[in-house]
C-alpha positions in Angstrom: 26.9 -76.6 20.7 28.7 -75.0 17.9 27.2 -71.6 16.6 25.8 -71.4 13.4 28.2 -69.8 11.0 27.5 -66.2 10.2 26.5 -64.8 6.7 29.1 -62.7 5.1 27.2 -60.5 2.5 31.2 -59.5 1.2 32.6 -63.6 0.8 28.7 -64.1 -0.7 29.1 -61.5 -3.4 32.3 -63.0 -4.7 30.1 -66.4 -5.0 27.7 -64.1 -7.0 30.3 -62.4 -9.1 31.7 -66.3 -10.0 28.6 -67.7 -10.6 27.2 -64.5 -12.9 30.6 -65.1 -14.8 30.3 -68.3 -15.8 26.6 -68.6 -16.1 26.0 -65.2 -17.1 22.6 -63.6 -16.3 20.1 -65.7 -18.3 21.7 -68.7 -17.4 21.7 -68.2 -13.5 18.8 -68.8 -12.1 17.4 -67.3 -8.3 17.8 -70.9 -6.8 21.6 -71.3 -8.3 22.4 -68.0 -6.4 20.7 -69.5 -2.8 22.6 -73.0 -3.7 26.2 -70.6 -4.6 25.7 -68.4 -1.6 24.6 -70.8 0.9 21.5 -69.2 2.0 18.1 -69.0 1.7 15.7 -66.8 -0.6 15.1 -64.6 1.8 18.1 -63.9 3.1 19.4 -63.4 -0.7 16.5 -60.8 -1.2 16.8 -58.7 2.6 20.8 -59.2 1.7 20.5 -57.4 -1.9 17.5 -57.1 -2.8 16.6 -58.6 -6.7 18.3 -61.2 -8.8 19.0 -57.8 -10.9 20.4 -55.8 -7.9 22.6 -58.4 -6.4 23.5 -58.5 -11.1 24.4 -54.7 -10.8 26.4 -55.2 -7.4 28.2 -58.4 -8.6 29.3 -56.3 -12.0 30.5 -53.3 -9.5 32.7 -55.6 -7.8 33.9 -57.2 -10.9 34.6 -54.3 -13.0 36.3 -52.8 -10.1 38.7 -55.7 -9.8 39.6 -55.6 -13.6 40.1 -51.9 -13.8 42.6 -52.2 -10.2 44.3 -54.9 -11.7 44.6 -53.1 -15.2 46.1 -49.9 -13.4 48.5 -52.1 -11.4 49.5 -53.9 -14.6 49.9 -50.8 -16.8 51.2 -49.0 -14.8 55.0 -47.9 -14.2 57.5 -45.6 -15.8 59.3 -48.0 -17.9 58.4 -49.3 -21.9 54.9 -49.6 -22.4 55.0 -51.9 -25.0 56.0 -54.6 -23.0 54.0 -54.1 -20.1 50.9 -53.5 -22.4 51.8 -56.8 -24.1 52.5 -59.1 -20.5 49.1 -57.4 -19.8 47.0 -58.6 -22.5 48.7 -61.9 -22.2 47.5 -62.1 -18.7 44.2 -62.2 -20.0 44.7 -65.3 -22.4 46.6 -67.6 -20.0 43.8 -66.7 -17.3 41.4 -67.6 -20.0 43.3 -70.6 -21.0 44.2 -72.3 -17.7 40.2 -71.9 -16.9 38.7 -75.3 -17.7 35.1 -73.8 -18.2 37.3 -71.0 -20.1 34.2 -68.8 -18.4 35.4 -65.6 -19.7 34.8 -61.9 -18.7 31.8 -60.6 -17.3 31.9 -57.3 -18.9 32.0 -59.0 -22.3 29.2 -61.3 -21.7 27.1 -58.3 -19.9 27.6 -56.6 -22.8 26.4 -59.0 -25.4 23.6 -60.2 -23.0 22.6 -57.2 -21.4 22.5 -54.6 -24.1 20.6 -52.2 -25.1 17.7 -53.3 -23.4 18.9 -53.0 -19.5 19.3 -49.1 -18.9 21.4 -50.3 -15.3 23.7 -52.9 -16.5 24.7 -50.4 -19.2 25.8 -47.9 -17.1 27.9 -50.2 -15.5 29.0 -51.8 -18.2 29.8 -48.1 -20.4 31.7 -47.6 -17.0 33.8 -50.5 -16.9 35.1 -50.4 -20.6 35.7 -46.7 -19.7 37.8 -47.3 -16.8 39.8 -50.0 -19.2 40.0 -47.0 -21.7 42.0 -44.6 -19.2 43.9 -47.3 -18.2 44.9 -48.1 -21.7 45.3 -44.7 -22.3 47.8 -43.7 -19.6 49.5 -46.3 -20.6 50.0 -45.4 -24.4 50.5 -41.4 -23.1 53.6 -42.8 -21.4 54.5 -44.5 -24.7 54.6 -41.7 -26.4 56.6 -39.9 -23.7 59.2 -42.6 -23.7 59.3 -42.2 -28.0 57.7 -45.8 -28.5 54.7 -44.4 -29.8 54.8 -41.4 -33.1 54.6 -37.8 -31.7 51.3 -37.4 -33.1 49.4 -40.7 -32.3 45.7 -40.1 -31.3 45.9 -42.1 -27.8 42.6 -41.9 -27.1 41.7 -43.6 -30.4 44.4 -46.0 -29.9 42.6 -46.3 -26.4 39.6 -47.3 -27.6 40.8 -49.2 -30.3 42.4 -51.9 -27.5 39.1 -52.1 -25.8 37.0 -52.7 -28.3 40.4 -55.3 -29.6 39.9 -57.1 -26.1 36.3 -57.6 -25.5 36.4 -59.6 -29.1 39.8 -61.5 -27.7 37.6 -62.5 -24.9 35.5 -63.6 -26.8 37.7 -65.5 -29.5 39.2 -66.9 -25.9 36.9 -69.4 -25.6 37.7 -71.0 -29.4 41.3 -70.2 -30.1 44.6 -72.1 -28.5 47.5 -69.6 -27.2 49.3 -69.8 -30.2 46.5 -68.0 -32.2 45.4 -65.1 -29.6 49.3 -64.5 -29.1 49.2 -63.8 -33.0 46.4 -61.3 -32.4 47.7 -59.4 -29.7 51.3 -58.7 -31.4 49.3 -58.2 -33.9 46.7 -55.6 -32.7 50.0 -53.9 -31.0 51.6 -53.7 -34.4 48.8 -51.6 -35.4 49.0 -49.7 -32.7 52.6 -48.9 -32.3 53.8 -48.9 -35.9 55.6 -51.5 -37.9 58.0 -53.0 -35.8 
């Protein structure tokens, strides 16, 4: 007789963080979690407690993905400009090739979420941070390399791309390529000068 096939509270959370992202937290109920995960109430609550805490872990996991993958992608010793450009171009054809075109769950935390859930915002504050640095290291090097002016404020220029990407996140989910590639040469224009 075959053994009954172990939970794995790590494989489950990725099923959490996927169905949080394209459900987002309203829309996802307790019993779509136990259908996702493959378990059964109780085991979801002894496993991670609330529908809110196994939220907060899902959006750890998550936001740690995206700032990994950001670093990787940003990161280098070559131009920036390029790199910064192939990066936020990731982001659209992951969008794009994405038949439910389910977005990010750090944008849709954000405009679900906030103000009213102290947790989830420090999260949340914590994940657009981590994009921040990232951009950031990446426009220092600019500057090192001469494709950015001597005097450019990076950390403005920083936090300028991540408030530019949470809205191309958004605008993923209504625009075709050809419109969000405009954008992004575009937001990089302002960014890095003329051109």
């Amino acid at each position: 007789m075959a053994r009954p096939k172990e939970f794995d509270p790590h494989a489950a959370l990725a099923v959490a963080v996927e169905t949080f992202r394209r459900q987002g937290y309203e829309g996802t109920s307790v019993q779509d979690l136990v259908q996702a995960l493959g378990i059964n109430r109780s085991s979801m609550y002894a496993a991670y407690g609330s529908k809110h805490d196994l939220y907060l872990k899902a959006l750890e996991r998550y936001s740690a993905g995206e700032a990994a993958k950001a670093q990787e992608d940003l990161a280098g010793t070559g131009p920036a400009l390029p790199a910064l450009r192939a990066f936020l171009l990731s982001s659209v054809d992951a969008a794009l090739t994405d038949p439910e075109r389910a977005g990010c769950m750090v944008t849709h935390g954000v405009m679900e979420r906030l103000p009213g859930d102290p947790e989830a915002a420090t999260r949340l504050r914590g994940a657009l941070g981590s994009m921040e640095e990232a951009f950031a290291a990446v426009l220092l090097r600019a500057r090192a390399n001469g494709e950015l002016a001597p005097g450019t404020d990076v950390r403005s220029a920083a936090r300028f791309l991540v408030t530019f990407t949470q809205g191309l996140r958004v605008m993923e989910k209504a625009a075709d390529r050809g419109y969000l590639t405009e954008v992004v040469d575009q937001a990089l224009t302002v960014v890095f000068g003329g051109g």
